[in-house]
N, CA, C and O atoms as a printed pandas DataFrame, in Angstrom:
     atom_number atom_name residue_name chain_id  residue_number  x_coord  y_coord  z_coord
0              1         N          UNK        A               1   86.843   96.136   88.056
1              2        CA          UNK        A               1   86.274   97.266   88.778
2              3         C          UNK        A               1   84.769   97.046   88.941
3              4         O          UNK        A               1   84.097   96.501   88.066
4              5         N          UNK        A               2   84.270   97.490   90.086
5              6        CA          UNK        A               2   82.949   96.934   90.390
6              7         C          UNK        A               2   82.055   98.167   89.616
7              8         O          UNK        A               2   82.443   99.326   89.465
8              9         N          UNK        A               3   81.279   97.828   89.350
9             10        CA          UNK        A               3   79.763   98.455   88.469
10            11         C          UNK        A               3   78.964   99.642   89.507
11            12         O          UNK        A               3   78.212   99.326   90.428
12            13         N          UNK        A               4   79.219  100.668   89.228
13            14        CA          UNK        A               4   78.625  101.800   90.303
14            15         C          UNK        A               4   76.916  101.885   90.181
15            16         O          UNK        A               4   76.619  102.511   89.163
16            17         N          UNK        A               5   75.646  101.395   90.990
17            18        CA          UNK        A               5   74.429  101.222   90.336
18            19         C          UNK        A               5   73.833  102.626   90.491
19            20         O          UNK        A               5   72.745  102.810   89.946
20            21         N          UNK        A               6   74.626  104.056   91.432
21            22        CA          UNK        A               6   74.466  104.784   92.329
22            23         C          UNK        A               6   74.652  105.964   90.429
23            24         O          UNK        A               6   75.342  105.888   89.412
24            25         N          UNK        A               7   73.928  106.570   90.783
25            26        CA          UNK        A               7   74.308  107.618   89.455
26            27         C          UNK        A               7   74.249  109.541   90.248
27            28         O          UNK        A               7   73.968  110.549   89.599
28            29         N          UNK        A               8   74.627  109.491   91.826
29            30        CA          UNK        A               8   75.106  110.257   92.385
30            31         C          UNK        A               8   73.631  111.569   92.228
31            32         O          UNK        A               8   73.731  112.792   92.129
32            33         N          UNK        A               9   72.357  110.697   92.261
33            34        CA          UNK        A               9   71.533  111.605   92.281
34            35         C          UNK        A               9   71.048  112.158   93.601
35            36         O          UNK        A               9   69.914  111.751   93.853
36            37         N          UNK        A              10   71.441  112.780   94.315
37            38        CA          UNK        A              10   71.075  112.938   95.805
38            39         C          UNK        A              10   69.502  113.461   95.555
39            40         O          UNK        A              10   69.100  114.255   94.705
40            41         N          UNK        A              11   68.763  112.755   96.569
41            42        CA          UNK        A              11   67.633  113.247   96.810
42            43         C          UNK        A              11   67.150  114.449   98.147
43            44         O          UNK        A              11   66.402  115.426   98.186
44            45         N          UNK        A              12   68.162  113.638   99.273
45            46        CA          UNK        A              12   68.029  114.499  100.237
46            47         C          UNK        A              12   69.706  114.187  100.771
47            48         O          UNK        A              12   70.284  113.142  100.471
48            49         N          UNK        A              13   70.468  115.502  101.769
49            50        CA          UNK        A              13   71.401  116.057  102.329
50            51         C          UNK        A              13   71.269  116.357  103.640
51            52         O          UNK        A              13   70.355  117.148  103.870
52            53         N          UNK        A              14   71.976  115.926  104.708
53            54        CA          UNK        A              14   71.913  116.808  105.891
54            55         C          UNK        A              14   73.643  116.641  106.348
55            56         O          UNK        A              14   74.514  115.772  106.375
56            57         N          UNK        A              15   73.467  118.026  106.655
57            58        CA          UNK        A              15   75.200  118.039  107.225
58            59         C          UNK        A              15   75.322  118.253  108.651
59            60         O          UNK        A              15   74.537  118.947  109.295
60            61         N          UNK        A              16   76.152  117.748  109.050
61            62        CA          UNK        A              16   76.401  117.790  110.526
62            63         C          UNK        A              16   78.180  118.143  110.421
63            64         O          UNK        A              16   79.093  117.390  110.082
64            65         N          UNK        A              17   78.215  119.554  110.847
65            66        CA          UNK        A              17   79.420  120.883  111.370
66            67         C          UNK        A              17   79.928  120.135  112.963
67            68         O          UNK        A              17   79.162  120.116  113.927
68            69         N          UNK        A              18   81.332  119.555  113.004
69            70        CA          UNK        A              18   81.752  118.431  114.254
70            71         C          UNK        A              18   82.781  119.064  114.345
71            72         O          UNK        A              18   83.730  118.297  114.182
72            73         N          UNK        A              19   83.360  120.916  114.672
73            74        CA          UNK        A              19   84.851  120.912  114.833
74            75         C          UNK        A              19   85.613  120.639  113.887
75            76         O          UNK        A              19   84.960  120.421  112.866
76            77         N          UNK        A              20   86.751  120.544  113.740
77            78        CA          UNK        A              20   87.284  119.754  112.368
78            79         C          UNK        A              20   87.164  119.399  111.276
79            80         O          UNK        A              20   87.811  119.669  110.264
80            81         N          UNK        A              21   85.832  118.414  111.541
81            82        CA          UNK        A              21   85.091  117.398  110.549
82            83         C          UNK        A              21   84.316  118.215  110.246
83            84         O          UNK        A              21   84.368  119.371  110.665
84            85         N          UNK        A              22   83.193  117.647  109.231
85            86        CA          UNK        A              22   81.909  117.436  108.699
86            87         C          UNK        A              22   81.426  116.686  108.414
87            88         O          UNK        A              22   82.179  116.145  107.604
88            89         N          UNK        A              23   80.166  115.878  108.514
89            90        CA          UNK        A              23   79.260  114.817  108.105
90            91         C          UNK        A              23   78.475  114.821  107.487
91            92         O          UNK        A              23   77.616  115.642  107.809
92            93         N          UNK        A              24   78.255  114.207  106.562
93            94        CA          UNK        A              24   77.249  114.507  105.342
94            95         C          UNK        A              24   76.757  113.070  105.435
95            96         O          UNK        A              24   77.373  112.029  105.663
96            97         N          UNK        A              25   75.065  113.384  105.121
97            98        CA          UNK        A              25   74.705  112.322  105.530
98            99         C          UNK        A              25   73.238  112.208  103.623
99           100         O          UNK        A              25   72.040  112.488  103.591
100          101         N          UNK        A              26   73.715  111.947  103.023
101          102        CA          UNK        A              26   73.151  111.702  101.929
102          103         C          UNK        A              26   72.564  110.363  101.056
103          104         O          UNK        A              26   73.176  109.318  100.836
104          105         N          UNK        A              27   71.612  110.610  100.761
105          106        CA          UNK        A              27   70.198  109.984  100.512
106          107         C          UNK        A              27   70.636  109.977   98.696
107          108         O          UNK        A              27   70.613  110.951   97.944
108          109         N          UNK        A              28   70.941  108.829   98.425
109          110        CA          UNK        A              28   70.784  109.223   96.505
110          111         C          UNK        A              28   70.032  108.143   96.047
111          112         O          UNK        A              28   69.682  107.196   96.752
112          113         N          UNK        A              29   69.742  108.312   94.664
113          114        CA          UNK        A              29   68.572  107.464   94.330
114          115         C          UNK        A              29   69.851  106.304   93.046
115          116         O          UNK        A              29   71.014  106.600   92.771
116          117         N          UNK        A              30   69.084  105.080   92.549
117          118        CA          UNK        A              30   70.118  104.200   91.865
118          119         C          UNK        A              30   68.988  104.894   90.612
119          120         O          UNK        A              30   68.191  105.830   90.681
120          121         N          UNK        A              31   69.408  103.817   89.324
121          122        CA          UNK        A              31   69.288  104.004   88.468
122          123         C          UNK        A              31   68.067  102.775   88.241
123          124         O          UNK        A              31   67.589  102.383   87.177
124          125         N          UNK        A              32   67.752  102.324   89.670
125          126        CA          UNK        A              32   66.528  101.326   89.144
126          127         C          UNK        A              32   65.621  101.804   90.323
127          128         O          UNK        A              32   64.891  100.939   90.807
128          129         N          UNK        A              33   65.573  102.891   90.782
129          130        CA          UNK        A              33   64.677  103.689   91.645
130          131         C          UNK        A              33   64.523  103.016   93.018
131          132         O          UNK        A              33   63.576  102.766   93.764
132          133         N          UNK        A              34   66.036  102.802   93.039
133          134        CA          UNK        A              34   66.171  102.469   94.825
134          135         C          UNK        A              34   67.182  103.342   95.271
135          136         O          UNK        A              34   67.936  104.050   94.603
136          137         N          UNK        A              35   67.091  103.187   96.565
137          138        CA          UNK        A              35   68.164  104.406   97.536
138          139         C          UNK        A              35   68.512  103.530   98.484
139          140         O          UNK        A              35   68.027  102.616   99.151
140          141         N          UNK        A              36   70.181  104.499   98.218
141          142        CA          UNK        A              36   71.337  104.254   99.613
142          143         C          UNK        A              36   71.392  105.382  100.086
143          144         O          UNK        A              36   70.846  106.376   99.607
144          145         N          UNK        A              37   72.180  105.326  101.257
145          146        CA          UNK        A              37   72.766  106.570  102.035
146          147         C          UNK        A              37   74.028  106.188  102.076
147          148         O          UNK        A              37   74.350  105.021  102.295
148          149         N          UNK        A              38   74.949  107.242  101.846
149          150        CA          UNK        A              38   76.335  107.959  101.785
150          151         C          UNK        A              38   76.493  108.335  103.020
151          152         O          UNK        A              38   75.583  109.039  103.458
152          153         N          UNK        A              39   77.848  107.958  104.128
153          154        CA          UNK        A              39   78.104  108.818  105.134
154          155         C          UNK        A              39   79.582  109.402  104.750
155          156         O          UNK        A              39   80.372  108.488  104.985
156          157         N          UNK        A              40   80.211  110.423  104.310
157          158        CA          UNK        A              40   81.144  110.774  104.580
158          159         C          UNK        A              40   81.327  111.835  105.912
159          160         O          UNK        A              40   80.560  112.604  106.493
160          161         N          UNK        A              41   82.925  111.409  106.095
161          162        CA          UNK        A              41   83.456  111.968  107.066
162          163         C          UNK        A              41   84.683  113.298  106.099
163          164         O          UNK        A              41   85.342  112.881  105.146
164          165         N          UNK        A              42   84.776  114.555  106.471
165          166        CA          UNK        A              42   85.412  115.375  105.683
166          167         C          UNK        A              42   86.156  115.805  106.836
167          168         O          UNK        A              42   85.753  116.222  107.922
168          169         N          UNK        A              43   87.436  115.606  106.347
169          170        CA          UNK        A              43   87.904  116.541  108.037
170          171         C          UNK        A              43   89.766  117.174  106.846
171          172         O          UNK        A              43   90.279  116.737  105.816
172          173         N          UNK        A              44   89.993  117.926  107.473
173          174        CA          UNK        A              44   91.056  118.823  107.479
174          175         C          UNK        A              44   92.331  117.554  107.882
175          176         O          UNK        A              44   92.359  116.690  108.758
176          177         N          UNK        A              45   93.431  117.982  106.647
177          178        CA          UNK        A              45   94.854  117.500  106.973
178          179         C          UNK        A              45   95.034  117.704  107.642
179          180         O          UNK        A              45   94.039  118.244  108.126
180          181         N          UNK        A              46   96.293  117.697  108.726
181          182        CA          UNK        A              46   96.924  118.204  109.491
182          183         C          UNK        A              46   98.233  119.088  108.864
183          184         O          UNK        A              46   99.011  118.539  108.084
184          185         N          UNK        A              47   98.382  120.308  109.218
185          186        CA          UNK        A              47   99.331  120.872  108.907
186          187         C          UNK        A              47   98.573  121.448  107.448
187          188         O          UNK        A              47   99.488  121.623  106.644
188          189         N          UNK        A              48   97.545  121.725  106.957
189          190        CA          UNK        A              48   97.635  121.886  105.292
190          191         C          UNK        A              48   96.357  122.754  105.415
191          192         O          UNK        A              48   95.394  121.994  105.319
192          193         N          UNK        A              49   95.912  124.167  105.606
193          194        CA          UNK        A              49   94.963  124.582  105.650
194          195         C          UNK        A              49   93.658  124.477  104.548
195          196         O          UNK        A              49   92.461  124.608  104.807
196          197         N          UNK        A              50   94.096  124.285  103.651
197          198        CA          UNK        A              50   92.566  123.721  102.396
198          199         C          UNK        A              50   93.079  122.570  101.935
199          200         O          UNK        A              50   93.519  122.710  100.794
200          201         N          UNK        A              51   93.216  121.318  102.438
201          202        CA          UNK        A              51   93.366  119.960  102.317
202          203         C          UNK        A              51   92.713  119.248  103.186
203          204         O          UNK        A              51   92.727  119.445  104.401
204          205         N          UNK        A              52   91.889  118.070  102.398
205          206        CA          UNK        A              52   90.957  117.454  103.354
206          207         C          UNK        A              52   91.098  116.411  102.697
207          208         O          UNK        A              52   91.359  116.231  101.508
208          209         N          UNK        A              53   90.807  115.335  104.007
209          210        CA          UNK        A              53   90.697  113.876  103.714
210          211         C          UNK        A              53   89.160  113.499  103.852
211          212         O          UNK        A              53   88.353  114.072  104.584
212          213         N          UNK        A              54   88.856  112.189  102.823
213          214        CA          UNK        A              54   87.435  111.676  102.995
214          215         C          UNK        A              54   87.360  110.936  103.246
215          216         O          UNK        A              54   88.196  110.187  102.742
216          217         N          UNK        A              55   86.482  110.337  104.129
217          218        CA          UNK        A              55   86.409  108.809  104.655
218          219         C          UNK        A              55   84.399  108.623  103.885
219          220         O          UNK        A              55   83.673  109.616  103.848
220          221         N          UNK        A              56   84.024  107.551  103.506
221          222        CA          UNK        A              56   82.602  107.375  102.858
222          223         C          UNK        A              56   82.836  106.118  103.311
223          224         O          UNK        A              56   83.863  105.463  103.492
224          225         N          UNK        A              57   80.832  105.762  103.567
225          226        CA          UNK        A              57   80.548  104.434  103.890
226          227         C          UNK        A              57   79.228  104.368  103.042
227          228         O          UNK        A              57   78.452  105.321  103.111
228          229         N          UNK        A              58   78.979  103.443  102.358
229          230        CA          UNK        A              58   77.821  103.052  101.673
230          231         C          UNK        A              58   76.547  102.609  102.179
231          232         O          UNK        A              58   76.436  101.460  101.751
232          233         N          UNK        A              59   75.700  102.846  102.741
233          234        CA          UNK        A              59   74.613  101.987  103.651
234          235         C          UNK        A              59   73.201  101.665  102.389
235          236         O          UNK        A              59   72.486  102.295  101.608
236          237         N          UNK        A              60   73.388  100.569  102.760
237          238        CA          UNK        A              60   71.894   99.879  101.788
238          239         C          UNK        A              60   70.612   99.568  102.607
239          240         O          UNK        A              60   70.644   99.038  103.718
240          241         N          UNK        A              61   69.737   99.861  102.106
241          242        CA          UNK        A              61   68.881   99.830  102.523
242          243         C          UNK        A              61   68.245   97.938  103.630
243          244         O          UNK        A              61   67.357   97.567  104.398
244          245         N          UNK        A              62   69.108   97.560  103.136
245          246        CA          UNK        A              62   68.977   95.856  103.882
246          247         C          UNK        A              62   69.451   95.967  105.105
247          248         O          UNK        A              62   69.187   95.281  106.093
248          249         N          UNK        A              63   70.368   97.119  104.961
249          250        CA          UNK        A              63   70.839   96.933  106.356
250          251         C          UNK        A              63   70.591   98.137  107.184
251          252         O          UNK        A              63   71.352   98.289  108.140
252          253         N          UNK        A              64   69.710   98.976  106.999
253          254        CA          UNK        A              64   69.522   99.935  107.719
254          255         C          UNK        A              64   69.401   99.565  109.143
255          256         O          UNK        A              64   70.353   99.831  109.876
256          257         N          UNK        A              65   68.274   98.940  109.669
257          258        CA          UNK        A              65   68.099   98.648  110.815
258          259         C          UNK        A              65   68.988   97.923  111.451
259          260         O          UNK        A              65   68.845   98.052  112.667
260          261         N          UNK        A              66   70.247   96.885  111.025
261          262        CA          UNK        A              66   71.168   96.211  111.755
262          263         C          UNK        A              66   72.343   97.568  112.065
263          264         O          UNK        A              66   72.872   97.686  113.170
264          265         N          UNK        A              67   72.615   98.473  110.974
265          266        CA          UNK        A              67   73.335   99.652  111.316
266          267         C          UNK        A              67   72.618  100.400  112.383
267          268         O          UNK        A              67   72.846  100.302  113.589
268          269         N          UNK        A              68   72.037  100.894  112.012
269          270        CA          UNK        A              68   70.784  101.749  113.539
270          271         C          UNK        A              68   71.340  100.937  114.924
271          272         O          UNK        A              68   72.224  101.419  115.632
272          273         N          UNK        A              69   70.568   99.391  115.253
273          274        CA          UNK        A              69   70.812   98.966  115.860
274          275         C          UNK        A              69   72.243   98.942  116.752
275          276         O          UNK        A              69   72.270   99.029  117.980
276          277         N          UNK        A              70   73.269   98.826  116.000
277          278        CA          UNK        A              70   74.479   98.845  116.279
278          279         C          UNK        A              70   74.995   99.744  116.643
279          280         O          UNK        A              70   75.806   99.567  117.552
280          281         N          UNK        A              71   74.839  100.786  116.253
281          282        CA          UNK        A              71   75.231  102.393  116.645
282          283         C          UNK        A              71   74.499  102.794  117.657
283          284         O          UNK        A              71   75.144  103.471  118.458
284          285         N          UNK        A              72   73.427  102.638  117.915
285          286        CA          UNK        A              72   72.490  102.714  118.853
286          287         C          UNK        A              72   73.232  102.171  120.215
287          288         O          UNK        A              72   73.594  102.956  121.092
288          289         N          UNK        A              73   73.389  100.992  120.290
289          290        CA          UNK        A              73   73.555  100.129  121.176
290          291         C          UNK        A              73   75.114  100.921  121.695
291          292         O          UNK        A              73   75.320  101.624  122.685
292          293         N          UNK        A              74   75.880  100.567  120.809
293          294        CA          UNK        A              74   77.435  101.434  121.181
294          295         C          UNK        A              74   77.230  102.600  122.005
295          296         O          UNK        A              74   77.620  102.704  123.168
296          297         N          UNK        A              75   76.521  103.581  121.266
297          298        CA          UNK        A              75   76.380  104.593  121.886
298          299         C          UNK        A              75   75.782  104.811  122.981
299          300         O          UNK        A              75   76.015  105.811  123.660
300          301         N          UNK        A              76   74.941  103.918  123.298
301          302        CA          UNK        A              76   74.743  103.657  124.608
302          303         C          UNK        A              76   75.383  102.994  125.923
303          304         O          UNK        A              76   75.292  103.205  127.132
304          305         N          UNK        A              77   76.055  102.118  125.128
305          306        CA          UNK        A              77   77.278  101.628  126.265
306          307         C          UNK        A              77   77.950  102.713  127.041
307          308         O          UNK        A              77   78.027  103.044  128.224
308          309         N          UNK        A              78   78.578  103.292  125.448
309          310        CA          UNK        A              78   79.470  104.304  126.159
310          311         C          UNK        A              78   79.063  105.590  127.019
311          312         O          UNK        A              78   79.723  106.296  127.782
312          313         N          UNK        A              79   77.879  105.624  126.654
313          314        CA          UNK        A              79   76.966  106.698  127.696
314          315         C          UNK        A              79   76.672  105.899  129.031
315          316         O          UNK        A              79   77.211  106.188  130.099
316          317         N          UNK        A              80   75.829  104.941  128.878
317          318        CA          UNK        A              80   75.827  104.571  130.211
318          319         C          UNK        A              80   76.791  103.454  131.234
319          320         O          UNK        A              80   76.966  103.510  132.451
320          321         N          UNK        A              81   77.226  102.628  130.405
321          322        CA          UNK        A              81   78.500  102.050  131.343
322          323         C          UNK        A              81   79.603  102.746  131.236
323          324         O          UNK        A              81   79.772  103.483  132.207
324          325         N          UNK        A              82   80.832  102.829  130.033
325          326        CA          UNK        A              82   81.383  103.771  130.018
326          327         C          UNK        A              82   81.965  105.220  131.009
327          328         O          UNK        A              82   82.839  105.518  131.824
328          329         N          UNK        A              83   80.764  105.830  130.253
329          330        CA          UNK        A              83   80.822  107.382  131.217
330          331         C          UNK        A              83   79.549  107.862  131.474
331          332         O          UNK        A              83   79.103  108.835  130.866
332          333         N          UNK        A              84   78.808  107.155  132.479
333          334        CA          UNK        A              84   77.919  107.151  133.009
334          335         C          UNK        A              84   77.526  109.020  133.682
335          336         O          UNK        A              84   76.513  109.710  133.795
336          337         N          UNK        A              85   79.046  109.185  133.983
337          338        CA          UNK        A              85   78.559  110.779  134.679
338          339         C          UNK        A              85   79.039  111.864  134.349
339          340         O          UNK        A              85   79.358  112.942  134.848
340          341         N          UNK        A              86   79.018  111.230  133.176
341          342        CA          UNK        A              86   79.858  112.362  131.908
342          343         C          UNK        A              86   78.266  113.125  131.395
343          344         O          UNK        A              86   77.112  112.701  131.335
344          345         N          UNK        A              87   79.003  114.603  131.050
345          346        CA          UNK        A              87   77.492  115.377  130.861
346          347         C          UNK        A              87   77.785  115.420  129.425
347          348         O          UNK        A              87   78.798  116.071  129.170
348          349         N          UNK        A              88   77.066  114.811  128.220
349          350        CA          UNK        A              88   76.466  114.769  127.009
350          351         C          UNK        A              88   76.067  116.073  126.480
351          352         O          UNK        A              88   76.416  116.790  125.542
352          353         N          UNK        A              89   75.188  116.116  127.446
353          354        CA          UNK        A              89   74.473  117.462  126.767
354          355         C          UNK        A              89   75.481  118.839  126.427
355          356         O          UNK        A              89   74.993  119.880  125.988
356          357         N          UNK        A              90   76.228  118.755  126.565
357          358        CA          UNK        A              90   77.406  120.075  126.705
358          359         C          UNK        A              90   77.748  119.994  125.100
359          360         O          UNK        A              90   78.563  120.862  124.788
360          361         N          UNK        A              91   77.299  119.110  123.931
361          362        CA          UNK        A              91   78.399  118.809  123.126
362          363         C          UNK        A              91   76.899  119.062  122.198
363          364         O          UNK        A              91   77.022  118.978  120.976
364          365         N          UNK        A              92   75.612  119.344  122.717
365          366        CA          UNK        A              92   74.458  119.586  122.185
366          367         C          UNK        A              92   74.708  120.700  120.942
367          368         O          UNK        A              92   75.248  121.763  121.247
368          369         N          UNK        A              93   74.410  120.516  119.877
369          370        CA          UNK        A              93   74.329  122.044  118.951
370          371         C          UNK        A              93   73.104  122.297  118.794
371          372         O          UNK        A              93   72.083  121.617  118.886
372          373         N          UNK        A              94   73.327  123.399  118.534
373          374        CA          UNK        A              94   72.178  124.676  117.562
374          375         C          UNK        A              94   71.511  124.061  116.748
375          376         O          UNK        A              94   71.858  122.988  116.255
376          377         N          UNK        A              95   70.295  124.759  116.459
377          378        CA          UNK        A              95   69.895  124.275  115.151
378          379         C          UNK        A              95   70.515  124.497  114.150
379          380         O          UNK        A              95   70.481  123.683  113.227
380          381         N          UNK        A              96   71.339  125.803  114.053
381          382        CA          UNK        A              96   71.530  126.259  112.862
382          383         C          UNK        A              96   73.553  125.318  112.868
383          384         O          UNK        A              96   74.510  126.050  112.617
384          385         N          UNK        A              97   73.728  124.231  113.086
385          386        CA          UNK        A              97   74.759  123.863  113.453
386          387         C          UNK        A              97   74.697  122.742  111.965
387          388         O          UNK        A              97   75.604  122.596  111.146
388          389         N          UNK        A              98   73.364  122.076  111.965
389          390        CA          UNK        A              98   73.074  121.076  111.392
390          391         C          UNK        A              98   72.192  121.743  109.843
391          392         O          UNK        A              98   71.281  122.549  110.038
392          393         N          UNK        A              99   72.420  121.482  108.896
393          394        CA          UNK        A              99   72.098  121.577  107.281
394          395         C          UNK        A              99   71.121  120.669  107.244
395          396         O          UNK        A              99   71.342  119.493  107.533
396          397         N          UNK        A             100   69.778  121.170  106.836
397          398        CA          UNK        A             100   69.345  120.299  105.903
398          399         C          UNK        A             100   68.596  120.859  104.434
399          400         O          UNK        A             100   68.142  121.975  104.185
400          401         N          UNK        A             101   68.656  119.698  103.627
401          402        CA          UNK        A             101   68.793  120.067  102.177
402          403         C          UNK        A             101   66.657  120.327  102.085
403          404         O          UNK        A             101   66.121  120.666  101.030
């Protein structure tokens, strides 16, 4: 079993409310005073009204900018080649949509 260096100290939280889902986008500190970010995905069973599945991704700090990059880029495909005349902005939230800690 691999060695957890993460001792689940969150420093900072922001949630993002997606319908269904939720996104939590969390900042924790290690135990040698470095930080990752946590993305889980929380979304609802199907069929099971207080049952939820989690999906988590670990991001290290080495790779921040190749993740950025990548998501960036995707998301732009699909905005501008993709669905170029698709209106985005419709799917815009509130402030009060998004948590922060």
């Amino acid at each position: 079993m691999e060695e957890n260096h993460y001792n689940d100290n969150k420093v900072h939280t922001q949630v993002v409310r997606a319908g269904k889902r939720t996104y939590y986008f969390d900042v924790k500190a290690t135990k040698n005073n470095d930080y990752c970010i946590t993305i889980t995905e929380k979304r609802r069973k199907f069929g099971e009204e207080f049952a939820f599945e989690k999906s988590k991704i670990f991001l290290y700090k080495e790779d921040f900018n190749k993740f950025l990059k990548a998501m960036t880029q995707s998301i732009n495909h699909v905005k501008e080649e993709l669905l170029p005349d698709y209106d985005f902005t419709q799917f815009d939230r509130k402030e009060e949509d998004m948590i922060h800690d």
